[in-house]
C-alpha positions, 0 to 999 in steps of 0.5 A: 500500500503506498503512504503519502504525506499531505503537504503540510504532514510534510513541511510538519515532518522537515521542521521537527526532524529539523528542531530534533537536530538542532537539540542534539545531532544525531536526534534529528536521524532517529526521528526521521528513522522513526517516522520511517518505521511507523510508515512501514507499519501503516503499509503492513497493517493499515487498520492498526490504529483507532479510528478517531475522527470519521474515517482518520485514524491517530497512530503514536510515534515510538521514542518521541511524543508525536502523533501521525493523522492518516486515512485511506484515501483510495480504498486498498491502495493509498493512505495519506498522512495528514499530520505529524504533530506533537501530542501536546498541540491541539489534537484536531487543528488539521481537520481542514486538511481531510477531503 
């Protein structure tokens, strides 16, 4: 199954991965690596996580306290990250940004 980042899930993305590194080298890395491996999760098991909003399910970053938004846009062929927050932000800000 492919996994696409809405425009904003992706500039979200490049600013923490890039905030992480600036705290500590390195920490930058293990966050992409992370984001990495929960998109490989979402290929294999695209249900695992609750539905929370609709058809949008919340999945939850291992090691870092940030939350992915995602639902299946075409039906057994492409889901769409529509956000890559920190779970302390305001949980549903990017409602706007599911069609």
């Amino acid at each position: 199954m492919r996994v696409v980042l809405h425009p904003e899930a992706e500039r979200e993305f490049s600013e923490a991965a890039c905030y992480h590194e600036n705290q500590r080298p390195g920490l930058g890395a293990d966050f992409i690596a992370a984001v990495d491996e929960a998109v490989a999760d979402l290929r294999q098991f695209p249900h695992r996580w609750r539905v929370i909003d609709q058809d949008v399910r919340r999945g939850l970053l291992r090691r870092f306290p940030y939350a992915f938004y995602y639902w299946e846009k075409i039906a057994g062929e492409e889901l769409e990250i529509l956000s890559i927050s920190h779970s302390k932000r305001h949980p549903l800000y990017w409602t706007g940004r599911h069609e």
